[in-house]
C-alpha positions as CSV (number, residue, x, y, z in Angstrom):
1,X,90.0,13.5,31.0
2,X,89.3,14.6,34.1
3,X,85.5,15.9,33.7
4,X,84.6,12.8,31.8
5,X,86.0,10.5,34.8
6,X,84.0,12.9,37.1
7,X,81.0,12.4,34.8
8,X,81.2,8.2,34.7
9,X,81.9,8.0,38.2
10,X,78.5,10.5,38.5
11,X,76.8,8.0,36.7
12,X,78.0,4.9,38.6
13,X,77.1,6.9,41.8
14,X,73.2,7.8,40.5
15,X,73.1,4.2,39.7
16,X,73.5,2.7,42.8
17,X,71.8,5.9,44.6
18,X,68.6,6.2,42.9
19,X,67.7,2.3,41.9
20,X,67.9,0.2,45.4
21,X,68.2,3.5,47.8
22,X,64.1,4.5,48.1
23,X,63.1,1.0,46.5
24,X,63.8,-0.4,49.8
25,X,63.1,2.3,51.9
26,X,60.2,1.4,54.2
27,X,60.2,-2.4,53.7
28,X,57.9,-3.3,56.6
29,X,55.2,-1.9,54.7
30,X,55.6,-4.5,52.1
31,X,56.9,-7.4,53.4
32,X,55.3,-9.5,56.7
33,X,58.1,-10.1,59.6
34,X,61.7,-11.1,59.4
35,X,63.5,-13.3,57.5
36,X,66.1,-14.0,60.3
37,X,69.4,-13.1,58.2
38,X,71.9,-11.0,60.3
39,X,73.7,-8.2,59.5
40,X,77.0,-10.5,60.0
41,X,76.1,-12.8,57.7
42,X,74.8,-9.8,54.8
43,X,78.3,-8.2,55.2
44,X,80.0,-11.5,54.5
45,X,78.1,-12.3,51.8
46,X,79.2,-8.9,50.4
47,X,82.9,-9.0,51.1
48,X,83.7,-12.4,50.1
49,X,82.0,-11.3,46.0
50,X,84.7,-9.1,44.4
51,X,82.6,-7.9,41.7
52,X,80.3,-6.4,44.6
53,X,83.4,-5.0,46.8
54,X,83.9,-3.1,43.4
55,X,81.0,-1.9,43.0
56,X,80.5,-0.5,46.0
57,X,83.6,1.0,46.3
58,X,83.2,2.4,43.2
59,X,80.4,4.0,43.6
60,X,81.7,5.8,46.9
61,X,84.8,6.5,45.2
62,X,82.6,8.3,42.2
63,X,80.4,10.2,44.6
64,X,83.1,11.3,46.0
65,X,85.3,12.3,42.8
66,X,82.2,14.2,41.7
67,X,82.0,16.2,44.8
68,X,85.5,17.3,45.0
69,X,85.3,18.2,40.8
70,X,82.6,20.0,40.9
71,X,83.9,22.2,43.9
72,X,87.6,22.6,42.3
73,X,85.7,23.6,38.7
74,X,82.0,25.3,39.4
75,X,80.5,24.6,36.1
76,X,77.4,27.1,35.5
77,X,78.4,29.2,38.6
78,X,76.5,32.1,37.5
79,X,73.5,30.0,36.8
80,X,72.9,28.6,39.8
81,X,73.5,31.1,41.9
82,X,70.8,32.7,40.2
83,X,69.0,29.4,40.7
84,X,69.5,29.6,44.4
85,X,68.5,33.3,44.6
86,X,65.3,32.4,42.6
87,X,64.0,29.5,45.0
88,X,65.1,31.4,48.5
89,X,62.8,34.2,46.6
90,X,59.9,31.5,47.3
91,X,60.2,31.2,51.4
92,X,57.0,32.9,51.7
93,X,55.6,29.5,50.6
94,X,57.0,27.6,53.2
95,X,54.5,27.7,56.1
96,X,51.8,26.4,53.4
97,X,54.1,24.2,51.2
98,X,54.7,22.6,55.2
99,X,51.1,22.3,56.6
100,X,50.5,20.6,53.3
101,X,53.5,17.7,54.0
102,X,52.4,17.2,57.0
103,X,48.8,17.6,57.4
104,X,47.3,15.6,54.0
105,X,49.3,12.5,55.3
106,X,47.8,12.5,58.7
107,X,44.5,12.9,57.5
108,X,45.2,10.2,54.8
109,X,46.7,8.2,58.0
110,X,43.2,8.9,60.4
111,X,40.9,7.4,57.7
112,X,43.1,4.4,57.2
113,X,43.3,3.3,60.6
114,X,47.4,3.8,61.5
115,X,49.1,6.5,63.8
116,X,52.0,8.6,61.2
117,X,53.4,5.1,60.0
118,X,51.6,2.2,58.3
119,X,53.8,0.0,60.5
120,X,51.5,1.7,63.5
121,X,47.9,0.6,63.3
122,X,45.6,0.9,66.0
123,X,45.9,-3.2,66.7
124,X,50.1,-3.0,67.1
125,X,49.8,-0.1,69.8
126,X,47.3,-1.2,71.7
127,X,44.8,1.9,71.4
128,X,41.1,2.3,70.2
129,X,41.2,2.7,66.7
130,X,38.3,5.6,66.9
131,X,40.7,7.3,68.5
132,X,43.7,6.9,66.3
133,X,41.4,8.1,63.4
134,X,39.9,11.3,65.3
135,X,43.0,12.0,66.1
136,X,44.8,11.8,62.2
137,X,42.2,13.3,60.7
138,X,41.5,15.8,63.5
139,X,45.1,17.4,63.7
140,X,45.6,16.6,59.7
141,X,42.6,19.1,58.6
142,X,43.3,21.8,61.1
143,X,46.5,21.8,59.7
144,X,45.8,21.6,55.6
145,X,43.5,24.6,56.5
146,X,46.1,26.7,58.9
147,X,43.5,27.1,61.6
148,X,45.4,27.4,65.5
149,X,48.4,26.0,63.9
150,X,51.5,26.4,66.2
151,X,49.0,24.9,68.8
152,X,47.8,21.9,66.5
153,X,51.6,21.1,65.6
154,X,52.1,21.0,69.2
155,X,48.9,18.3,69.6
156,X,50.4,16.6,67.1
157,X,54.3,16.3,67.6
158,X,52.4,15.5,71.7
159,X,51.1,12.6,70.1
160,X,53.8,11.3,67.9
161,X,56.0,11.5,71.5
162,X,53.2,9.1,72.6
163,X,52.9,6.7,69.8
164,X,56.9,6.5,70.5
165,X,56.3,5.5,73.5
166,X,54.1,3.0,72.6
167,X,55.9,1.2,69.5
168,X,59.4,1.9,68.0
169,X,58.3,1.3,64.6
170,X,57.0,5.0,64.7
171,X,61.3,6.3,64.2
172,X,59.7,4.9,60.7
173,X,58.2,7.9,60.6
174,X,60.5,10.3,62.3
175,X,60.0,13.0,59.2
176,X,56.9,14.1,60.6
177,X,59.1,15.7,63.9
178,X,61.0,18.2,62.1
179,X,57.9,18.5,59.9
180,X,55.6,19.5,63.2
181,X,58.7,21.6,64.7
182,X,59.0,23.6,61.5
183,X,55.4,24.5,61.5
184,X,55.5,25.6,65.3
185,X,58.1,27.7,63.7
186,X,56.7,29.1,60.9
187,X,53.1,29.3,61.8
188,X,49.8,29.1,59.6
189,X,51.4,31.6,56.6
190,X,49.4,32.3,53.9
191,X,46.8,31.3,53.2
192,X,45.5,30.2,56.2
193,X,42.8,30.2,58.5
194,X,45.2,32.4,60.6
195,X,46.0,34.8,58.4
196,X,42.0,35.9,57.5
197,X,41.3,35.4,61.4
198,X,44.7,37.8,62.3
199,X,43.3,40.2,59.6
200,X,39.8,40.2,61.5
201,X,41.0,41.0,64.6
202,X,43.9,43.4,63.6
203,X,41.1,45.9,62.2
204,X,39.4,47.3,64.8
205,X,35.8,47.9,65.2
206,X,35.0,44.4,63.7
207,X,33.3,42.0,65.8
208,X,35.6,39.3,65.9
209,X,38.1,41.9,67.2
210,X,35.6,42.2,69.9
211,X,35.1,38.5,70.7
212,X,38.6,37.2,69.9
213,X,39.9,35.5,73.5
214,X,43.1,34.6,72.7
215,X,45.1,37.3,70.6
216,X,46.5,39.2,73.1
217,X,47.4,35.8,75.0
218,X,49.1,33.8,72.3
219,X,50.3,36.5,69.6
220,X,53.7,37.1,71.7
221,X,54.2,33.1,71.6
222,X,54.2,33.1,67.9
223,X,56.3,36.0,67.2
224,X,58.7,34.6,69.3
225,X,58.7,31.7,67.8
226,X,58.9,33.3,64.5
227,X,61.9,34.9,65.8
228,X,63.8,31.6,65.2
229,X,62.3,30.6,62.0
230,X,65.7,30.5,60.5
231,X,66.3,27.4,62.2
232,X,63.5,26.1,59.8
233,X,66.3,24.4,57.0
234,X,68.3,23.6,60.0
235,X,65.5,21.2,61.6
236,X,64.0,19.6,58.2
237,X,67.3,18.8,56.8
238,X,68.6,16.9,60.2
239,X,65.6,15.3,60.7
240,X,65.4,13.6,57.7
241,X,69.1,13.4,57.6
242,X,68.2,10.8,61.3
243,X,65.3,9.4,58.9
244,X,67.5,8.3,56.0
245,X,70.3,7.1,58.8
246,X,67.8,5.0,60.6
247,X,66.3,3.5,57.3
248,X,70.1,3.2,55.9
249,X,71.3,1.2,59.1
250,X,69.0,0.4,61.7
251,X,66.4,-0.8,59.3
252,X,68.4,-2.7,56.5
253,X,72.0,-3.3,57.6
254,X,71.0,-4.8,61.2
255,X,67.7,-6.3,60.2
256,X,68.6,-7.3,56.9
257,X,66.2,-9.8,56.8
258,X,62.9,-7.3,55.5
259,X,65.2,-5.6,52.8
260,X,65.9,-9.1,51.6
261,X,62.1,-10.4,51.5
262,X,61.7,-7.2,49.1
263,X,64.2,-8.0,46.6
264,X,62.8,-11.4,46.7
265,X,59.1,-10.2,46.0
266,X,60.0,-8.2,43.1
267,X,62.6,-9.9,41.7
268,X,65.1,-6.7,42.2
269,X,68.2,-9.0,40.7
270,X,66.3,-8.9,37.3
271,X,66.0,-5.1,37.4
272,X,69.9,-4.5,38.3
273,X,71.5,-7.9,38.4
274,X,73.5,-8.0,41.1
275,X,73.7,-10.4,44.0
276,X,70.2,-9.4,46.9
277,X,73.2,-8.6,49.5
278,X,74.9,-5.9,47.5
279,X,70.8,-4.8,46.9
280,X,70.7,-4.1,50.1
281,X,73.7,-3.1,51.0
282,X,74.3,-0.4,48.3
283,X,70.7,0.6,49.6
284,X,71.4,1.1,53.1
285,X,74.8,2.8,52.2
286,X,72.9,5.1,50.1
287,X,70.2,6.2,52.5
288,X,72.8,6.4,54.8
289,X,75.4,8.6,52.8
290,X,72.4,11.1,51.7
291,X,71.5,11.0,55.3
292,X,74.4,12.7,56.6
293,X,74.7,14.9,53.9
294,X,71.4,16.4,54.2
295,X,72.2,16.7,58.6
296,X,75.5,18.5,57.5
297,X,74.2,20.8,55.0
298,X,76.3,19.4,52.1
299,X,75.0,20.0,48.6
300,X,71.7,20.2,50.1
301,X,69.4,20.9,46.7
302,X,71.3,18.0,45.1
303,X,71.0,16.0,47.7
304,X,67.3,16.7,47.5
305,X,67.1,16.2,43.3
306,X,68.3,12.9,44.1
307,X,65.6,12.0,47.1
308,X,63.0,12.7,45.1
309,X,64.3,10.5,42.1
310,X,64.4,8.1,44.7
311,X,60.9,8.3,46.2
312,X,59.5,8.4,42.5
313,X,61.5,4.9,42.2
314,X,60.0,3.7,44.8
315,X,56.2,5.2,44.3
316,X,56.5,2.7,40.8
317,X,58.5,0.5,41.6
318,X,56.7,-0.9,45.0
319,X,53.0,-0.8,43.9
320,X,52.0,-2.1,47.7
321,X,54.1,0.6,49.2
322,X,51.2,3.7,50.4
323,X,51.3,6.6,48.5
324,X,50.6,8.8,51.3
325,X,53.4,7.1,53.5
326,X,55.9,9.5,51.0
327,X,54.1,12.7,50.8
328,X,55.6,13.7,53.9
329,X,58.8,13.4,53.1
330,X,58.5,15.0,49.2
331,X,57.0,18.0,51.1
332,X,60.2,18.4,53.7
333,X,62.8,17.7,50.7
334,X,60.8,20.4,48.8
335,X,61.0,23.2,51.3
336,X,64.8,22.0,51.5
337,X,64.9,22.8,47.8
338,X,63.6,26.0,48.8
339,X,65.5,27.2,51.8
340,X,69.0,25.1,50.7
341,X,71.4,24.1,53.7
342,X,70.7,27.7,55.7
343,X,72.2,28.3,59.0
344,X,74.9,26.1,60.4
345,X,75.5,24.3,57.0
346,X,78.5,23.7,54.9
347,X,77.1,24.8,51.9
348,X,76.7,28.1,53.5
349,X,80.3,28.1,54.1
350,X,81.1,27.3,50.7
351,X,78.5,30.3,49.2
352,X,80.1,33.2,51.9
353,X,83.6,31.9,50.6
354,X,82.8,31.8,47.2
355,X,80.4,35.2,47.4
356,X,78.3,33.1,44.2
357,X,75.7,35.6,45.6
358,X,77.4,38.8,45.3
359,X,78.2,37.7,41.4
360,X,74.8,37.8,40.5
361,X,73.9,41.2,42.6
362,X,76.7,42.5,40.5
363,X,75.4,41.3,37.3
364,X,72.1,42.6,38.1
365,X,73.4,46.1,38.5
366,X,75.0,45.9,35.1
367,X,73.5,47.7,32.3
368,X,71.4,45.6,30.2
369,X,73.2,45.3,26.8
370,X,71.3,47.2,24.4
371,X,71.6,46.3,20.0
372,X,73.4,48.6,18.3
């Protein structure tokens, strides 16, 4: 009785995570200004319907029973720690798997006309638009090919700071800081431009050892950076655990008014019907809830299965929402899936007290069984 209560309370949960959460996710690309509605009056509207107090509350009671089962019964233990030890075995991916998350947006971003965020065009901050372009597609390229990356990360996160400063609307966009940092971290990998370039001028008697200026200069910078790279998980899953936070809050429970225009355009009620307040407040709770999960570490990969149901939602179920605005963000989730919670995380605490790890190293060094 239990595991099926766990399993309709999982269901209720994915419901009301993966149909509104990403389907209203960045509504200012797809609906013009504000509607005026306050967050006061949204929550009202919410609490005074019982059928949408339930459901709420059901859904965060689910989530919650689910989380707490599956850490007192670890179904397929075995398997997914193999799972685990399988994608960690892919880390040598990351640097490239990164460049592309980050640099194929920008680029996309530079021949559109916006800085990082739709919601940022040349017009709304108040800069030359040749410039906004030069600037996407010049820092996007270098980095999709890997050539001087820690320093074009730099460039760009330098410019992100900047846009900031010119127009709020950019936190829209906050993935691509952890993004940037996590490449200053991780470097150009392989392949890269780097890499054959490194390779040149490790060999000596080529001529580009020769001619190379700036080996000896910048080498020790990136080996001490790659010191730290296992703050790499640490970095990606905060940042977008602030992204989904912002989005979750800031963006739909205190300026309700956007969320609510989106519902409206397309007709959301007749796809779940349910009243456009609980829409958008199950949405924002959502975001919200994964948010913090992902910045503590907790069920991570999950966590990430369920983001990228989300951004799929959203990819067909918002035709006017960009394409590339997401790429970014299925890039970061996907290293995530990769790396898990690493350093500092709960789910690390739960793997050293459960040694899941350890189980399969043992099964490995069992005999394989052999027919007799």
């Amino acid at each position: 009785m239990t595991r099926y209560t766990a399993s309709a309370a999982a269901a209720l949960a994915v419901l009301f995570a993966v149909v509104p959460g990403r389907a209203l996710a960045h509504v200012r690309y797809v609906t013009p200004g504000d509607g005026g509605e306050r967050a006061v009056e949204l929550l009202a509207a919410v609490v005074a319907d019982p059928l949408a107090l339930a459901l709420l509350l059901g859904g965060g009671a689910g989530a919650v029973v689910t989380g707490a089962g599956w850490l007192r019964f670890r179904p397929f233990r075995l398997d997914l720690a193999v799972l685990r030890q399988t994608l960690r075995s892919y880390d040598d991916l990351l640097p490239w798997l990164a460049r592309l998350a980050i640099g194929l947006p920008m680029v996309g971003a530079g021949f559109t006309g916006y800085l990082f965020s739709p919601a940022a065009t040349a017009d709304f901050l108040g800069v030359p638009g040749a410039l906004v372009r030069l600037f996407g597609i010049g820092v996007g390229f270098l980095l999709v090919f890997g050539f001087a990356t820690r320093l074009t990360a730099a460039v760009g996160l330098l410019g992100y700071l900047v846009g900031l400063a010119l127009s709020p609307a950019l936190l829209l966009a906050f993935e691509f800081v952890p993004g940037l940092l996590a490449i200053l971290l991780l470097g150009g990998g392989r392949p890269s431009a780097d890499h054959v370039f490194s390779r040149l001028s490790a060999v000596g008697g080529t001529v580009y050892q020769r001619i190379d200026p700036v080996r000896e200069t910048l080498a020790p910078v990136g080996e001490r950076l790659a010191d730290r790279d296992e703050l790499v998980p640490v970095i990606v899953r905060v940042g977008l655990g602030f992204s989904f936070v912002y989005l979750g809050v800031v963006q739909k429970l205190l300026m309700p008014g956007q969320a609510l225009s989106v519902v409206a355009k397309y007709n959301l009620t007749e796809v779940v019907p349910v009243s456009p307040e609980l829409w958008v407040v199950g949405a924002a709770l959502t975001e919200a809830a994964l948010g913090i999960a992902l910045a503590l570490g907790l069920f991570t990969r999950a966590g990430c299965g369920v983001a990228i149901l989300m951004f799929t939602t959203t990819l067909f179920g918002l035709p006017d929402d960009p394409v590339m605005a997401h790429v970014s963000l299925f890039g970061l989730v996907s290293m995530l899936v990769i790396t898990g919670g690493g350093a500092y995380s709960v789910d690390r605490w739960l793997a050293e007290r459960f040694d899941d790890d350890t189980d399969v190293q043992q099964r490995e060094d069992e005999p394989a069984p052999t027919a007799d």
